[in-house]
C-alpha positions as a Markdown table, in Angstrom:
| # | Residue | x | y | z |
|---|---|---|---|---|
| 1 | Unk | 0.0 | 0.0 | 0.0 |
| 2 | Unk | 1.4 | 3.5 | -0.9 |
| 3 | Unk | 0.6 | 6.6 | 1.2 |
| 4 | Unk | 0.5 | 10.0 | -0.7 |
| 5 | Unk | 1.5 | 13.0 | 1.6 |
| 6 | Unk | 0.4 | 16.6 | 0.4 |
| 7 | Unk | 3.5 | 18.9 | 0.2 |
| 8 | Unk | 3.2 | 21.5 | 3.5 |
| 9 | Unk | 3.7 | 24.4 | 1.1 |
| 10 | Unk | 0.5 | 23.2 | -1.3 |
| 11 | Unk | -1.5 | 23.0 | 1.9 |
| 12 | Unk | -0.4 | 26.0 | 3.2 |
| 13 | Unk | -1.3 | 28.4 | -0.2 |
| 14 | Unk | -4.6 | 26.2 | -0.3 |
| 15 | Unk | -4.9 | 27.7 | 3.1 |
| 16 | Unk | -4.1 | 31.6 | 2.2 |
| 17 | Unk | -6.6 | 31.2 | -0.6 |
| 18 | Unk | -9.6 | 30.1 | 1.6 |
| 19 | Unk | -8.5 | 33.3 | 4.2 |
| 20 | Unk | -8.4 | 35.2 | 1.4 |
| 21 | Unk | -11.9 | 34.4 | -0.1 |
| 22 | Unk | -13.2 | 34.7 | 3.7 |
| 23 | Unk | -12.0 | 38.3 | 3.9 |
| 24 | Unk | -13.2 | 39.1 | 0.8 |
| 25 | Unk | -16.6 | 37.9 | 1.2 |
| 26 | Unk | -16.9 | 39.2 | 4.8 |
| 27 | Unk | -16.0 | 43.0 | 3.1 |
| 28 | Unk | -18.4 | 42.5 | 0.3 |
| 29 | Unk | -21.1 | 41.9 | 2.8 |
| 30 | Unk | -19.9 | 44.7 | 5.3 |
| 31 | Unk | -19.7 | 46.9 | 2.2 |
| 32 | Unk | -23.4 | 46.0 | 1.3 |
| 33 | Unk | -24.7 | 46.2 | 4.6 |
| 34 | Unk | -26.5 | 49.4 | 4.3 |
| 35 | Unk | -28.2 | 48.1 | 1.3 |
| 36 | Unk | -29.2 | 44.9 | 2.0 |
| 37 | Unk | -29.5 | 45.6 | 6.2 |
| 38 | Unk | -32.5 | 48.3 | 6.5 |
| 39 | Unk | -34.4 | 45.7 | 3.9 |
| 40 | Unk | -33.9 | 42.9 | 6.2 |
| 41 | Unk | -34.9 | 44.8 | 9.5 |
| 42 | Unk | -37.8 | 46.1 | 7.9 |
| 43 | Unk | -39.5 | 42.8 | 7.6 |
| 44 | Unk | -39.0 | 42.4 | 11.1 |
| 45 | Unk | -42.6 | 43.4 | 13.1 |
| 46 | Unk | -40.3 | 44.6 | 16.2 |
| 47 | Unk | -39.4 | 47.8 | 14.3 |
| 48 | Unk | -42.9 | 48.4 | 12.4 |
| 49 | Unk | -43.7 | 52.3 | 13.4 |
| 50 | Unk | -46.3 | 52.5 | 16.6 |
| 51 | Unk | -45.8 | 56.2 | 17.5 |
| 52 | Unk | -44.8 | 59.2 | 15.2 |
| 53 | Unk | -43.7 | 62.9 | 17.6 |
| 54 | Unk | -43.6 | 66.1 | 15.9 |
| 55 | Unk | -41.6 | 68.7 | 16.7 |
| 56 | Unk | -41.7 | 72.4 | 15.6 |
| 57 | Unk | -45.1 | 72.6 | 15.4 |
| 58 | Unk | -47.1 | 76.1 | 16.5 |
| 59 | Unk | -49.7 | 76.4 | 14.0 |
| 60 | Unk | -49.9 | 73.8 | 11.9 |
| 61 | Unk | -52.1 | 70.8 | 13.5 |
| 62 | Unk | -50.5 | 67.5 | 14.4 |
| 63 | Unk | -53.2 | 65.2 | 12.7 |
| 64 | Unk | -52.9 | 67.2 | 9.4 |
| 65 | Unk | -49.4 | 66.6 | 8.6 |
| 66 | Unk | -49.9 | 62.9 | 10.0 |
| 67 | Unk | -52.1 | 62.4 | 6.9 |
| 68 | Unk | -49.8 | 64.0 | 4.8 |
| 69 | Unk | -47.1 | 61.3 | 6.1 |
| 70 | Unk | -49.6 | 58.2 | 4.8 |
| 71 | Unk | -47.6 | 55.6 | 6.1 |
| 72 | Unk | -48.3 | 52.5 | 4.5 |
| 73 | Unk | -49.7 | 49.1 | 6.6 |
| 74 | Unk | -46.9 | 47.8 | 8.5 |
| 75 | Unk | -44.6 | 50.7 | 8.0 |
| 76 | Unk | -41.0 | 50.1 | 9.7 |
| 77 | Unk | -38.8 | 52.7 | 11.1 |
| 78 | Unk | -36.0 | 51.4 | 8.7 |
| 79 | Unk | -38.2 | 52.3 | 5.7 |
| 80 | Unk | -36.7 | 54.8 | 3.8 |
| 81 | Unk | -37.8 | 58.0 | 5.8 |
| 82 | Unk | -35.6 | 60.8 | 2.7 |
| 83 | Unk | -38.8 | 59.5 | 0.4 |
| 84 | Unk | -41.3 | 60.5 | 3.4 |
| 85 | Unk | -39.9 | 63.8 | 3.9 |
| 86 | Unk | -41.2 | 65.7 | 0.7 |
| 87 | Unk | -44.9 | 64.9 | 1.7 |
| 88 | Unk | -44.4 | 66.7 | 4.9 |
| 89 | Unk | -42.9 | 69.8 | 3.3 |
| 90 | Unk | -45.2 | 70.2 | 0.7 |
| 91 | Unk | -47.7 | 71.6 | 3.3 |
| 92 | Unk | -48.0 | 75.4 | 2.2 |
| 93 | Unk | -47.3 | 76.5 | 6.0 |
| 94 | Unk | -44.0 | 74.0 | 6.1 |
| 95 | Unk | -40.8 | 75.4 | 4.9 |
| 96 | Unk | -39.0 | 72.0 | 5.6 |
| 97 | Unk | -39.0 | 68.6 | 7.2 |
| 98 | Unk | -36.5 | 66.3 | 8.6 |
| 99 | Unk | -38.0 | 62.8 | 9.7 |
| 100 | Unk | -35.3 | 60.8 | 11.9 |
| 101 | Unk | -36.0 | 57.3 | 13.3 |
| 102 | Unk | -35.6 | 56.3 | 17.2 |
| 103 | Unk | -35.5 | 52.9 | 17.4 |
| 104 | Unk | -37.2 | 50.6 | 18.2 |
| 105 | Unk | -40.5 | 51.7 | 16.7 |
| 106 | Unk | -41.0 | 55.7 | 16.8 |
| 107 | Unk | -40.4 | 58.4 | 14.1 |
| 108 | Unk | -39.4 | 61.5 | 15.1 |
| 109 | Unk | -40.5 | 64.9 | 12.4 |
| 110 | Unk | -38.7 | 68.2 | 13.2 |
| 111 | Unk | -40.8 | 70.5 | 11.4 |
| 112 | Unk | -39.8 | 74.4 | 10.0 |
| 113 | Unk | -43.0 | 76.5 | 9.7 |
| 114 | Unk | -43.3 | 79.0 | 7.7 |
| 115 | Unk | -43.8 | 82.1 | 9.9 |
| 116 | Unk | -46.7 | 84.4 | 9.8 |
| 117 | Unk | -45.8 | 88.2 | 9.1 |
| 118 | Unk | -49.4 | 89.7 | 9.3 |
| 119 | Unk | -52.8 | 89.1 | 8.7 |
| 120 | Unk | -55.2 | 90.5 | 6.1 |
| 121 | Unk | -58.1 | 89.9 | 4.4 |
| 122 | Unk | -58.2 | 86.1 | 2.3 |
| 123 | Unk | -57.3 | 86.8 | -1.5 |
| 124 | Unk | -60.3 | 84.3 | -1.7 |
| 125 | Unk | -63.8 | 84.6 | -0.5 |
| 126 | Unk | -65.3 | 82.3 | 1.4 |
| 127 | Unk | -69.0 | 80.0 | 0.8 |
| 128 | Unk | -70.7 | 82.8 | 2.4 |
| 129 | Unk | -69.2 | 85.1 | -0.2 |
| 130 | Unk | -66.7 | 87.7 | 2.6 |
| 131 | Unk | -63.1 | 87.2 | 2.7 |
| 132 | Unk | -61.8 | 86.0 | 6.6 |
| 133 | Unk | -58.6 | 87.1 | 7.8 |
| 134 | Unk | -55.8 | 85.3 | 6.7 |
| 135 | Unk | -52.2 | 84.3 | 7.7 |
| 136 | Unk | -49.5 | 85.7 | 5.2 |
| 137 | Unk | -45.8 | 84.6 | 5.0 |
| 138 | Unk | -43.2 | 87.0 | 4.4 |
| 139 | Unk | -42.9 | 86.0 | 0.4 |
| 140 | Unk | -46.5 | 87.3 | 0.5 |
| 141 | Unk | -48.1 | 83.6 | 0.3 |
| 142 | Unk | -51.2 | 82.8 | 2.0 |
| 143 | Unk | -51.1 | 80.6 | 4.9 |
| 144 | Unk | -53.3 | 77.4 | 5.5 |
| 145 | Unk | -53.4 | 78.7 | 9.2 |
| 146 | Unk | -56.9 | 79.5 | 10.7 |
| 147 | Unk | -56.0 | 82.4 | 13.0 |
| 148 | Unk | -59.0 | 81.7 | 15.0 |
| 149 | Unk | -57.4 | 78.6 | 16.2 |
| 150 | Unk | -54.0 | 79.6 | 16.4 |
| 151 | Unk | -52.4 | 82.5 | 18.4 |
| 152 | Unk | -50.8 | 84.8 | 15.8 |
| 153 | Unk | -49.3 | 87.5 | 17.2 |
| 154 | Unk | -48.5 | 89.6 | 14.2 |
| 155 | Unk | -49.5 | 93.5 | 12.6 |
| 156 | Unk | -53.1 | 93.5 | 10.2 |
| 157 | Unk | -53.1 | 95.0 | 7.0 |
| 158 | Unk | -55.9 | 96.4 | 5.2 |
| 159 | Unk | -55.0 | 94.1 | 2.0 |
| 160 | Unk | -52.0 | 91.8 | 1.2 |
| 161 | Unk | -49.8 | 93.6 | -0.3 |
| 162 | Unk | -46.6 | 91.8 | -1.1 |
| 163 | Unk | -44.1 | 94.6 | -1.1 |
| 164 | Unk | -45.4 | 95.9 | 2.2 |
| 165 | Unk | -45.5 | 91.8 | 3.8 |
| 166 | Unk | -41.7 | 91.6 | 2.5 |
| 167 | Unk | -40.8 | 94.6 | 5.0 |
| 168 | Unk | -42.2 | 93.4 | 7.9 |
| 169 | Unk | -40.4 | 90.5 | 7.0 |
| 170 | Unk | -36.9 | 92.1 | 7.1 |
| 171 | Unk | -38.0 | 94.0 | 10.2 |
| 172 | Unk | -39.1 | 91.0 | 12.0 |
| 173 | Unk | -35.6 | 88.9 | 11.3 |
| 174 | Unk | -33.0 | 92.2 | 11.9 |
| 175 | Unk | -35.5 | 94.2 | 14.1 |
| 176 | Unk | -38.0 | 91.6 | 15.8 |
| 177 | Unk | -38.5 | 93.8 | 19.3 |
| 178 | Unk | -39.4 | 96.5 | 16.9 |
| 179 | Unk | -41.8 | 94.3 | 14.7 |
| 180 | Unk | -43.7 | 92.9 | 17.6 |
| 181 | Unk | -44.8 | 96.4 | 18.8 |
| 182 | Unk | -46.4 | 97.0 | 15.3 |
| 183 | Unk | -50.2 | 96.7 | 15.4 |
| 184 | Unk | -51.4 | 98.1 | 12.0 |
| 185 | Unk | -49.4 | 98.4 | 8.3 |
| 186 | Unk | -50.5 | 99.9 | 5.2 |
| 187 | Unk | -49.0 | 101.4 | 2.0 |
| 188 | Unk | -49.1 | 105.1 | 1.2 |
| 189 | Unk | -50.6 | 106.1 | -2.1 |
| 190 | Unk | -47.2 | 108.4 | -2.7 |
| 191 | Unk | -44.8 | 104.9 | -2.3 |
| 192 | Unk | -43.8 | 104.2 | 1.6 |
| 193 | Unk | -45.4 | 102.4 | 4.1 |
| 194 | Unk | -47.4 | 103.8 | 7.8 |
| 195 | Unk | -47.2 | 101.5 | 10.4 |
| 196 | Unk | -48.9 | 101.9 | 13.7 |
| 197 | Unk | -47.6 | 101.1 | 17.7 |
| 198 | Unk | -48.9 | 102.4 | 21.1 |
| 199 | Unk | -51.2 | 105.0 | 19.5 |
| 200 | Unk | -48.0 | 106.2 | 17.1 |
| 201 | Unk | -48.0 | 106.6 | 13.2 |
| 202 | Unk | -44.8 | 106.1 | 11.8 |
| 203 | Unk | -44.3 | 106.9 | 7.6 |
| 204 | Unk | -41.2 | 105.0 | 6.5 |
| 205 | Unk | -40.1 | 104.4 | 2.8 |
| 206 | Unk | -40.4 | 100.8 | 2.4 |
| 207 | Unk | -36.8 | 99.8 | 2.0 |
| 208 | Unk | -35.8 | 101.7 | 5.0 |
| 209 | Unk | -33.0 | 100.1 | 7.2 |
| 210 | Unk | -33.7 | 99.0 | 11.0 |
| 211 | Unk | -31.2 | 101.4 | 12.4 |
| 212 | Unk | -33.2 | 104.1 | 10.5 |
| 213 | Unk | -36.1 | 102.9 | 12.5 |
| 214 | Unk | -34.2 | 102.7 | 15.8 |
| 215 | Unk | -34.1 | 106.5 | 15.1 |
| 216 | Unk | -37.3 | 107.0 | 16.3 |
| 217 | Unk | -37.2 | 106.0 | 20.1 |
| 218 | Unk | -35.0 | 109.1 | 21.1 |
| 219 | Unk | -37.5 | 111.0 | 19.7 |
| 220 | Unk | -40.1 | 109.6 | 21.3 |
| 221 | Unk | -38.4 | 109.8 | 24.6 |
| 222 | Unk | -38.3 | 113.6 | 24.6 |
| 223 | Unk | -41.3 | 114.0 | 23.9 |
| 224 | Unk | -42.3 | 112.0 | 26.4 |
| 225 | Unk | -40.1 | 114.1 | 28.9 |
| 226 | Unk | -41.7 | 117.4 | 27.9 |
| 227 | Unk | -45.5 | 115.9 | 27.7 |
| 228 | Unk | -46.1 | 116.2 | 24.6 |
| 229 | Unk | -48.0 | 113.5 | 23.2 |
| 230 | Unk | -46.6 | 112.4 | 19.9 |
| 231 | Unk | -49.0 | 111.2 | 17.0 |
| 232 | Unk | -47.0 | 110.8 | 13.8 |
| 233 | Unk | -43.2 | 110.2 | 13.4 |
| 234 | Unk | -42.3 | 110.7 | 9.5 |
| 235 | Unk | -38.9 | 108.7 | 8.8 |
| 236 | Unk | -38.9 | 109.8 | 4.8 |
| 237 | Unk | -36.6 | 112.3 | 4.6 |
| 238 | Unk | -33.3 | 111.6 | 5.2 |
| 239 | Unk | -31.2 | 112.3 | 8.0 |
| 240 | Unk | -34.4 | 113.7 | 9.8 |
| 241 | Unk | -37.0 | 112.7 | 11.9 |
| 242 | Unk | -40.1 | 114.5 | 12.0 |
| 243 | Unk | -42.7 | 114.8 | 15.1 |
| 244 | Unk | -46.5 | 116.1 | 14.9 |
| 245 | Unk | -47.9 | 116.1 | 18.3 |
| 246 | Unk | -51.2 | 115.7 | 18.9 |
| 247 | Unk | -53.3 | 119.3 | 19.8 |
| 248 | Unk | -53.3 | 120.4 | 23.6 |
């Protein structure tokens, strides 16, 4: 009987190569991982989606948006939640939406309104034929907001004028503690704007610069010192800032 004995160095590259295809087959599936592992724990029923949390929201309604989402029967939270996200921003009071997943079964949507800058009469009339008051963005869109359901503190314009909803816009991002005192806005029939706060007109050009407006306080300061009552501040001519006092 002969005996055939495999040379150590044949067994020992038949070795390397079975390592070799191991490692190689261990990075192909690490590499795939993130394709082929959210589709495999999304068949699993311990991450299907039992709770979705919004965050952001202050005027737009919870259950609205949560229609919007229409998850589908058995939705996991390893779906993918980039394809969810444009149904959630395409709400005309959203200006965007970033839905994250906290495992093992809750979605998480941070919401950005869109922030009212005034209200004013609906561009559209309602069934009984008057225009309600409406919400208006800052891009002078109409907002699906109801303001008698949510607390908007913000100035009322006779109309929607866009031009005069883009500079309450700039005035409430670079001058906001100036922009919340405003009760009343309207445009001029000359060009410029008149905006009303604590019983005080103030005629401005429209493009006019915060730090023009800031001009005003001193003003109203002395005024106040000598008791005169001040009841229009005229801001259009520049350098100067104009006071008419109410009558004794």
């Amino acid at each position: 009987m002969s005996t055939s004995v495999l040379p150590a160095r044949v067994g020992l590259t038949w070795r390397r190569w079975l390592l070799l295809l191991a490692a190689v087959i261990g990075s192909v599936a690490v590499v795939s991982a993130p394709w082929w592992g959210p589709r495999w724990l999304a068949t699993l029923s311990y991450f299907r989606v039992r709770e979705v949390v919004f965050d952001g929201l202050r005027y737009v309604p919870a259950d609205s948006l949560l229609a919007r989402l229409a998850l589908r029967p058995g939705a996991s939270v390893w779906d993918d939640l980039h394809a969810l996200e444009p149904r959630i921003a395409g709400h005309r009071a959203v200006h965007n939406a970033h839905i994250e997943r906290e495992l093992p079964a809750r979605l998480r949507v941070v919401v950005t309104e869109r922030t009212p800058v005034a209200l004013a009469p609906s561009r559209s009339r309602g069934a009984s034929g008057v225009r309600a008051l409406a919400a208006f963005d800052g891009e002078g869109g109409e907002l699906p907001i109801d303001p008698n359901r949510a607390a908007i503190d913000a100035p009322v314009l006779l109309r929607a004028d866009t031009v005069l909803l883009r500079a309450l816009e700039r005035l409430r991002l670079d001058g906001p503690r100036l922009y919340r005192r405003i009760e009343t806005a309207r445009t001029l029939p000359g060009g410029g704007m008149a905006v009303t706060f604590d019983d005080v007109t103030v005629l401005a050009p429209v493009e006019v610069p915060v730090s023009r407006w800031l001009d005003i306080f001193p003003v109203l300061d002395d005024l106040t010192r000598r008791g005169a009552r001040p009841r229009e501040i005229d801001l259009r001519f520049t350098g100067q800032v104009i006071a008419r006092v109410a009558s004794p």
